[in-house]
N, CA and C of each residue as an Amber inpcrd file, in Angstrom:
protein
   171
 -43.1620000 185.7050000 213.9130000 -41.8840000 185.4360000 214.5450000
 -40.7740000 186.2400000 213.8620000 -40.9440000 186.0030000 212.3520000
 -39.4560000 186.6100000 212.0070000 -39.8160000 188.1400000 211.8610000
 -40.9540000 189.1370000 211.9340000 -40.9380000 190.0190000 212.0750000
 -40.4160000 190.4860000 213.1450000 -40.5670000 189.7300000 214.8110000
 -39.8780000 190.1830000 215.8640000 -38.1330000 190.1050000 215.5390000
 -38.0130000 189.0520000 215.5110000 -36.4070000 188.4450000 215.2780000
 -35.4500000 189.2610000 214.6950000 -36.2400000 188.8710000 213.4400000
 -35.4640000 190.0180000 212.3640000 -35.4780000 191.7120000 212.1250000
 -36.4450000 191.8540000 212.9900000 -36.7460000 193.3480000 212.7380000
 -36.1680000 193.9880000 213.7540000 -36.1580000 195.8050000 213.5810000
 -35.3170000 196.6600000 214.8100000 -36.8500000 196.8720000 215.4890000
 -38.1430000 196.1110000 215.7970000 -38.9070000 197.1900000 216.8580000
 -39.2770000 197.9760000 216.4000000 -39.1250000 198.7920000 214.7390000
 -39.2540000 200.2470000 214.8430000 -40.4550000 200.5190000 214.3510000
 -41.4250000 201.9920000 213.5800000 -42.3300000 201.6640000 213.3290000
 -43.0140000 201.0530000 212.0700000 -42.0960000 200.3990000 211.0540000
 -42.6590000 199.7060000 210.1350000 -42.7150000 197.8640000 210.4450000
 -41.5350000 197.4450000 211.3830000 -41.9340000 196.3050000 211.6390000
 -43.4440000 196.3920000 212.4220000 -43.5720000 197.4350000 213.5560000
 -44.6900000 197.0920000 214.2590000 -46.0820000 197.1130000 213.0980000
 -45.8760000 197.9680000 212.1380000 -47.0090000 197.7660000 210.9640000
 -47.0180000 196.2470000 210.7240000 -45.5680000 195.6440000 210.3260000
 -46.0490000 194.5660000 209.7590000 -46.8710000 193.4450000 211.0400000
 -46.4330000 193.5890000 212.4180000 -46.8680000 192.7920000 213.2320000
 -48.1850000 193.0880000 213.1520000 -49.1120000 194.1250000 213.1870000
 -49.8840000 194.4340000 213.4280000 -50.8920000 193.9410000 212.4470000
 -50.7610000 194.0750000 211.3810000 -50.8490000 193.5350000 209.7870000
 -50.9200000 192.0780000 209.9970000 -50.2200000 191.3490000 210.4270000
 -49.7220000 189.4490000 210.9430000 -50.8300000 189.1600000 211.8450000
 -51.6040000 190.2790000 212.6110000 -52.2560000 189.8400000 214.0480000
 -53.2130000 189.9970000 213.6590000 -53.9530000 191.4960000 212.7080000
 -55.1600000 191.5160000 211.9320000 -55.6600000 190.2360000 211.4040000
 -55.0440000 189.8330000 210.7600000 -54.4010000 188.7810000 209.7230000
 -55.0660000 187.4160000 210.3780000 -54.5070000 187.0740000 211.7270000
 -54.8660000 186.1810000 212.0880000 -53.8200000 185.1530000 212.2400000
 -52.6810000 185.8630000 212.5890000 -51.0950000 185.2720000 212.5340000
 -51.1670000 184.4720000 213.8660000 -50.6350000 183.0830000 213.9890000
 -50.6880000 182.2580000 215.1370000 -50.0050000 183.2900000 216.1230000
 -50.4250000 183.3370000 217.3360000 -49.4300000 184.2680000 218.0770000
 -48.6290000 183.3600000 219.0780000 -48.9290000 182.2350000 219.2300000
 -48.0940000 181.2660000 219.8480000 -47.3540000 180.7220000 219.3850000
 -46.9840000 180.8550000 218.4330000 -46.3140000 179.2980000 217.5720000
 -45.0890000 180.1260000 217.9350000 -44.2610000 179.2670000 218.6130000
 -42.8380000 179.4100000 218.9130000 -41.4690000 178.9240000 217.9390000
 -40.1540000 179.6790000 218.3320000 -39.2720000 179.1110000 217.3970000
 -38.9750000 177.7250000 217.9780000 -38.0340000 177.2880000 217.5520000
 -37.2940000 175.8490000 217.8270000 -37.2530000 175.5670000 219.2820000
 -37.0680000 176.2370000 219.8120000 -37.1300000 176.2260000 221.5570000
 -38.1460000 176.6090000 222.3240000 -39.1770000 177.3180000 221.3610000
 -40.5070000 177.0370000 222.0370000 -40.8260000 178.7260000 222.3260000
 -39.8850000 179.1900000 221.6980000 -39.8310000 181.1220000 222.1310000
 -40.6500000 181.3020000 221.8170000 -41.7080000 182.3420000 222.5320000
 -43.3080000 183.0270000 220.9240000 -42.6570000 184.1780000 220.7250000
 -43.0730000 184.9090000 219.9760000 -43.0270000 186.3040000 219.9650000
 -42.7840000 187.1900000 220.2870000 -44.0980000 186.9560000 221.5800000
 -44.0740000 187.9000000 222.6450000 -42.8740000 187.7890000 223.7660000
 -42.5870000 186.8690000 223.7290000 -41.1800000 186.4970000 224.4450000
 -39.9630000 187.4210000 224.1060000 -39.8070000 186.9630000 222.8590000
 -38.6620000 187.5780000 222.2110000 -39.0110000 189.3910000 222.1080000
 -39.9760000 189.8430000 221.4440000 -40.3650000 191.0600000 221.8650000
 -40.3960000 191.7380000 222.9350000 -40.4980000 191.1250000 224.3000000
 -40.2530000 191.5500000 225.6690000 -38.6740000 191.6130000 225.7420000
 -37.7160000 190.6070000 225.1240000 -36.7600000 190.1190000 225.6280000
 -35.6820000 191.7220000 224.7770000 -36.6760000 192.1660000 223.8370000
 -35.5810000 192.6830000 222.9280000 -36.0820000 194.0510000 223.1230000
 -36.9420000 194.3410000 224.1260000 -37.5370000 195.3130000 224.7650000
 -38.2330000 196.6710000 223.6600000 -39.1210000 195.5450000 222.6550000
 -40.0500000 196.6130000 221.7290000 -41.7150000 196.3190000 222.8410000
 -41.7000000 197.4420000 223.2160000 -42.5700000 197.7740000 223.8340000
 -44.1900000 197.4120000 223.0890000 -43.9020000 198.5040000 221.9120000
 -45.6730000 198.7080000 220.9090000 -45.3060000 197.4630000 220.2840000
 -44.4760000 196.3120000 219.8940000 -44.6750000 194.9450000 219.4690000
 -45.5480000 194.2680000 220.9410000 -44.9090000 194.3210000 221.7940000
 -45.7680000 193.4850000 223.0500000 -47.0470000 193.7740000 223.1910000
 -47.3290000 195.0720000 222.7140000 -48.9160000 195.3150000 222.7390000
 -49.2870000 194.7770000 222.3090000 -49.2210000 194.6440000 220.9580000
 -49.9160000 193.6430000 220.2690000 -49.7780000 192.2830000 219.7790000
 -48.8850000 191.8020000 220.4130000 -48.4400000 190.3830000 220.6710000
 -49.5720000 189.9370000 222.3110000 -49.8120000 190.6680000 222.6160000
 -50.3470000 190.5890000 224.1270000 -51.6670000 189.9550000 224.2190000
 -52.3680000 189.0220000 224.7170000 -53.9740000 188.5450000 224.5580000
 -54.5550000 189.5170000 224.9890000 -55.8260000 189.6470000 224.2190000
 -56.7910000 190.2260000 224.7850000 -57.2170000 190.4510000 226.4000000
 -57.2010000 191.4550000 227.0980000 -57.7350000 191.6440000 228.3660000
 -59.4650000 191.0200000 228.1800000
């Protein structure tokens, strides 16, 4: 979460997301209002975060 939030999108946050998802980082767990991630990552329009915020096809 706070990698989306807090971060610009650019390419070291997406390391760290990517790093969080390897990892085995909840990808649902929402903020206080229930936001995930991928929400906020769509919302803040980082593209290569939504990739990999994204479920498996």
């Amino acid at each position: 979460m706070e990698a989306v939030v807090l971060g610009d999108g650019k390419r070291d946050f997406q390391e760290v997301v990517k790093l969080l998802v390897d990892a085995g980082a909840d990808k649902a767990n929402g903020d206080r209002d229930g936001v995930t991630p991928l929400e906020h990552a769509r919302a803040r329009g980082y593209a290569e975060i939504v990739i990999l915020l994204e479920p498996a096809s």
